[in-house]
N, C-alpha and C positions, 0 to 999 in steps of 0.2 A: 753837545753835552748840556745838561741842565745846569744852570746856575742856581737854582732854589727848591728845595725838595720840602713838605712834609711827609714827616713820618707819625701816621694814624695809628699809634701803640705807644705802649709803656715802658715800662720795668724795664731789665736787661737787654731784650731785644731792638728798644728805642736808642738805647745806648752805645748798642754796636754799631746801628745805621749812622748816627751822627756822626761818632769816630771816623767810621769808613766815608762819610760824606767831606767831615771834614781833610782829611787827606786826598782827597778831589778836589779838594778848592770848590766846594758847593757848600751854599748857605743853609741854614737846616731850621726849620718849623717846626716846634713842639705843638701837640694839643693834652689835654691834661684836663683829667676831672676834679671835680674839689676835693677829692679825698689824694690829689699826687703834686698838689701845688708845691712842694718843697722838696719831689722827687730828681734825682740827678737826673732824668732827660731836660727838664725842665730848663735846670740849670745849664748845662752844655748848650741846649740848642741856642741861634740867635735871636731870634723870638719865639716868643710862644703864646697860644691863646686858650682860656678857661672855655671848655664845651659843654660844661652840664657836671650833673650832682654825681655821687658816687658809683652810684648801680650802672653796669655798662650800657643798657637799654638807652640811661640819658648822658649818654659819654661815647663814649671808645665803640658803639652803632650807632649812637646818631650819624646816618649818612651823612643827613643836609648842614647839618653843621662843620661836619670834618670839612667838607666843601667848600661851606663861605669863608672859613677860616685860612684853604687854599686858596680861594680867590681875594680875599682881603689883603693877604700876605703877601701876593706877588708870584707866590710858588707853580711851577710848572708840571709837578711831577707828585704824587701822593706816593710813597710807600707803606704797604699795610703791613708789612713786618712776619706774623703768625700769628692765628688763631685770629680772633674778635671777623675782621673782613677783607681775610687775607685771601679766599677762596667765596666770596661771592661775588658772581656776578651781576647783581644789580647795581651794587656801590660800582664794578669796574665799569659796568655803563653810564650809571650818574658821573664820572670821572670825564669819560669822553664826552658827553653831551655839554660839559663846561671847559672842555677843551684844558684838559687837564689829562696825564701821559699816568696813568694806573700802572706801578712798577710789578708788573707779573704779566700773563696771557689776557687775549683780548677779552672782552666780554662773549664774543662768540664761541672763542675756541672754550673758555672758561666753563659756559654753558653746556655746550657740547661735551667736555668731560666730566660733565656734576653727572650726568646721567651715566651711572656704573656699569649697568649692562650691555650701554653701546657702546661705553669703552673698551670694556672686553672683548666686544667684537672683535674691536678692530686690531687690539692687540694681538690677540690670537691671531687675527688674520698676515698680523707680520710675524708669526712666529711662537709666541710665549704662550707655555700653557697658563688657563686661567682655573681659579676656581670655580667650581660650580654656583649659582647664584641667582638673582634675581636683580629685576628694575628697580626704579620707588613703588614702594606697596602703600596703598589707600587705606588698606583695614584691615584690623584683625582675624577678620575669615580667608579675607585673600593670604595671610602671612601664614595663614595653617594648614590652607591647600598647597603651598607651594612647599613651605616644612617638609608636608607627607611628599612630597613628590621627589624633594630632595635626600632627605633622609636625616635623622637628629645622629649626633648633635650637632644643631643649627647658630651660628653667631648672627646679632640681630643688629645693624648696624645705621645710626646716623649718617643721613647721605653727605651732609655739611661738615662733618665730624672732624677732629684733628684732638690731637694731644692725649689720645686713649678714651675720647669722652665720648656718650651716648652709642655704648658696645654692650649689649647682653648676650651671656649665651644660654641656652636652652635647651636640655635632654629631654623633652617630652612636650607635648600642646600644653597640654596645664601650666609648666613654667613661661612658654612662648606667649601665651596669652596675657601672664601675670607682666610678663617683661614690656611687651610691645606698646603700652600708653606710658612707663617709663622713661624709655628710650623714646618717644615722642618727645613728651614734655623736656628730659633732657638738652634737645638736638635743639629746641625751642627758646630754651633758655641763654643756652654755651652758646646759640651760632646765626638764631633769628630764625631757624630753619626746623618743622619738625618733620621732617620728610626722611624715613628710611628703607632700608631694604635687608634682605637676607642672606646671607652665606654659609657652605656646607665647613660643616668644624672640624679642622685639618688638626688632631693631637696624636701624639704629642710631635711637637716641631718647634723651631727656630723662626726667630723675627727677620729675615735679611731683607736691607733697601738697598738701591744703587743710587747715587748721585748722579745725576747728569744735566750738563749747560749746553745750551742751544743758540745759535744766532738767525736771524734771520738770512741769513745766506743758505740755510742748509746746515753750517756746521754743527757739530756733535761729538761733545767726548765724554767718556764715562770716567769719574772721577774716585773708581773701587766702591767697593761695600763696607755697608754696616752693622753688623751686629747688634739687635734690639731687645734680646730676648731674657734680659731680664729687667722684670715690668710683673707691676703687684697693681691687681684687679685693672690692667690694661693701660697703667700709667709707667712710661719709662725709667727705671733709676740708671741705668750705665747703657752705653753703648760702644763700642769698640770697634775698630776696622783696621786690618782685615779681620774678619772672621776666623777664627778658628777651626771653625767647620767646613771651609769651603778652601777646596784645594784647587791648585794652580789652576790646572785644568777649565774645573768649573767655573771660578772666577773668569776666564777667558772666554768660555762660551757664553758665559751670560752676560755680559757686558756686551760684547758684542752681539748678540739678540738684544739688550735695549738700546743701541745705540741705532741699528734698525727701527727698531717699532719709535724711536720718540722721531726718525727722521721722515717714518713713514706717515704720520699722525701731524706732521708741522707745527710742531710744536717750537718756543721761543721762549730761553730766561731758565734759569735753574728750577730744577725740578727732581721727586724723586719717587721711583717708582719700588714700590712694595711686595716682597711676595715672603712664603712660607717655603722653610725648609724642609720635607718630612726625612725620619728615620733611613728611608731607601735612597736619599741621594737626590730627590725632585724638587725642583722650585716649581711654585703656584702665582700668580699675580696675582696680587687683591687689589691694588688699587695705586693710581699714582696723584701725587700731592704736587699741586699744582703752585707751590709757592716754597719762600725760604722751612728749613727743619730747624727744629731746637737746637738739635745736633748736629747742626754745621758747623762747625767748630772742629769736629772730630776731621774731618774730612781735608778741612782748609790746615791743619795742624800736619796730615799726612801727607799731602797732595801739595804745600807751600804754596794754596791759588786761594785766592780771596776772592768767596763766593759773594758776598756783599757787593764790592765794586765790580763784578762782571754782572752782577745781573744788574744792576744801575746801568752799567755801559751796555748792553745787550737791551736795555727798552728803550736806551735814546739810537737803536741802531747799529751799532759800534759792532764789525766780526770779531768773531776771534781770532786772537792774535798767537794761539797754538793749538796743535793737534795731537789727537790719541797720543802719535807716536810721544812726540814731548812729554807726557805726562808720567811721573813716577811714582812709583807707589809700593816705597822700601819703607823697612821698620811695622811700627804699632804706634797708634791712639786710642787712647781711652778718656771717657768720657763720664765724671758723678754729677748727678742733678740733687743738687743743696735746696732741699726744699722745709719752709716754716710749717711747723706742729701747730702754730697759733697765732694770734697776730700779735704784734707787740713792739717797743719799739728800742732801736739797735743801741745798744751803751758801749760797746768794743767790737772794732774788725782785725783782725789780722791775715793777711792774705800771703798765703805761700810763695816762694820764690824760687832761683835757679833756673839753670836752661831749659827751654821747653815746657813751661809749666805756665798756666794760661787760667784767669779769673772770670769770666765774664757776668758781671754781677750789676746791679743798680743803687748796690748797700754802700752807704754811708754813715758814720757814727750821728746817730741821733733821727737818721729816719724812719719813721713810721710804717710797718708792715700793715698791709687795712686785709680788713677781711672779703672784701669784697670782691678778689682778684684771685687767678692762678697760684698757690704756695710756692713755685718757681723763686728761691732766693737769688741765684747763682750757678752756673756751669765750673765745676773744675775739669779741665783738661791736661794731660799730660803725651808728651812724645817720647818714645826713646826706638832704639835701634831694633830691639826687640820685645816682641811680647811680655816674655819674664822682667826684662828690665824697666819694660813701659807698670807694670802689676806694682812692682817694688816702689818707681816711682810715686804711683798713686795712692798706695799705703803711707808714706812720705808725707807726703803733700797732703792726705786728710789730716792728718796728725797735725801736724803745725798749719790748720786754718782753724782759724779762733773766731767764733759769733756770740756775744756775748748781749742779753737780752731777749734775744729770741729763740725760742726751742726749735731744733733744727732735725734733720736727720742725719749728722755728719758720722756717729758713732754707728748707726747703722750700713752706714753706706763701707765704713772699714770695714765690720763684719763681714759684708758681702764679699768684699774685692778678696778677702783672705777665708771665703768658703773653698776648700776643697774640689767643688763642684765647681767655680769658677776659674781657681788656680790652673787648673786641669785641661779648661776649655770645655772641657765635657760636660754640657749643659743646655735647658732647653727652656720654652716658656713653662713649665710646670713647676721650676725649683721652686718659686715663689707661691705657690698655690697652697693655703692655708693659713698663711704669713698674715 
């Protein structure tokens, strides 16, 4: 096991790692741009080091710096956390060339699945249908012939992408056209990457992922689904597991088709594979995320398995220590993403309590929100026995969380939880569409 880890990220999610690190008896590395010097990763970790000015280009990507600051500190192990360079492969090969253990899949295997169209291959080839789609496109002629050949309406995707970002969709050439240097410069910005490609547009339908952890032995267990499908212009605000849409049955068969395809594909380390629900009852795979979800949280709440410290233990080696069978997955999770309207800086927290209710935040009275990052303030989650009871809870729990200084979307997010449409379960990615 590693005794000294950096974590290559910030906010909330920097926060979780350390936690989880430090209940491993592992020492933890902050890095930290000048606009997070007084941010609680900072604080928590045992050292930490300044890598550059605000804008993440000279921070949170600087490769070469995240690097000298692993190898200055001693650290054995980088964790990139989500999003910034949590899914490239170049940082996970600069890691190994300094001999340094990149806490996700290798640079090859990484590599290998950045390329979307030959993952689908291979998915497919263990089983799971896929959407229809394309490689990375070079240009906008090429993105119009394949358009016609697929058929509109066409979703135009960031190959680097994560957190909803660098995604347009497209009913016609003229919009595909207008879209496609967008979502370039996008994918360029958010990820260092403007490399994307195209998929046919499955509506209306449901967002489902599956969790699933891998050990280098072989092992594999699928850790239930998540419900994502409600998301305002492709950015998540709740998720939930299980789904309400997906009955016994089917959760059983799909699970078991990815616990196939990720053992076929040798894959290592928590992961989570993506697909579309339509109206008739079919799952689509769109793509699998090669590193930690925002919304793990939701999962590790229903499942009681801490995905943080197995995937830390699953890159130094470590099998796992239970199987499918072991794994339960009774009750409901849900899951509000507390995100800032603006930047600004915190004057009052209040964080909710009781059994099963869970904060995961990086807010402290008196810290500065910068503009320059993710609006991500905080994860509220909640458990309960059942769905209805888990809804109730969450109404609860928005209610008595207090952010005072920063404009938030907490009054929205109750709205939602007590739409009709969500009460119900009966809901798809379109409830949001106009919002």
């Amino acid at each position: 096991m590693f005794s000294k880890i950096l974590i290559a990220n910030r906010g909330e999610i920097a926060v979780r790692i350390i936690r989880a690190c430090k209940e491993m008896g592992i020492a933890t590395v902050a890095v930290y741009s000048q606009a997070d010097g007084e941010t609680l990763h900072v604080a928590l970790a045992d050292e930490s080091y300044c890598i550059g000015g605000p804008a993440p280009g000279d921070s949170y990507l600087n490769q070469e710096r995240i690097v000298s600051a692993a190898l200055a500190s001693g650290a054995q192990a980088i964790h990139p956390g989500y999003g910034f360079l949590s899914e490239n492969a170049g940082f996970a090969a600069l890691c190994s060339r300094n001999g340094l253990v990149f806490i996700g899949p290798s640079p090859q295997r990484m590599e290998a699945f950045s390329d979307k169209a030959a993952l689908k291959e291979q998915m497919a080839a263990a089983g799971l249908p896929v959407i229809p789609g394309t490689g990375v496109l070079v240009s906008t002629a090429q993105a119009l012939e394949a358009a016609g050949c697929i058929g509109y309406p066409v979703m135009l995707k960031a190959s680097a992408g994560g957190g909803g970002r660098g995604i347009r969709m497209a009913e016609s050439p003229g919009a595909l056209s207008a879209a496609y240097p967008l979502a370039v410069a996008e994918g360029e910005s958010a990820f260092g990457d403007g490399s994307v490609y195209l998929e046919k547009c499955i509506r209306p339908a449901r967002h489902i992922e599956v969790q699933i952890l891998a050990d280098e032995a072989g092992g594999v267990v699928c850790l239930g689904e998540r419900d994502c499908s409600i998301q305002r212009r492709h950015q998540k605000l709740i998720e939930e597991s299980p789904s309400p849409a997906v009955s016994a049955q089917q959760r059983e068969r799909l699970l078991s088709l990815c616990a196939q395809a990720v053992a076929a594909v040798g894959y290592v380390g928590v992961g989570t594979l993506e697909f579309l629900l339509d109206r008739e009852g079919n799952f689509w795979f769109m793509e699998m995320n090669v590193r930690l979800q925002v919304e793990h949280g939701v999962t590790e709440m229903l499942a009681k398995i801490d995905l943080v410290k197995w995937q830390i233990r699953t890159a130094a080696g470590i099998p796992l220590s239970f199987s499918q069978e072991a794994v339960s997955l009774k009750g409901a999770a849900l899951e509000c993403r507390i995100n800032a309207r603006s930047p600004g800086r915190l004057e009052m927290l209040h964080v909710p309590g009781g059994p099963f209710v869970r904060f995961d935040t990086y807010l402290v009275t008196g810290v500065a929100v910068s503009p320059y990052y993710d609006a991500l303030l905080g994860k509220l989650v909640v458990y309960a026995g059942s769905r209805e009871e888990a809804v109730r809870k969450m109404k609860a729990a928005l209610c008595e969380l207090v952010i005072q200084g920063i404009e938030t979307n907490i009054e929205e997010q109750l709205a939602l939880v007590s739409h009709p449409a969500f009460m119900s379960g009966d809901y798809d990615l379109t409830l949001m569409e106009g919002r």
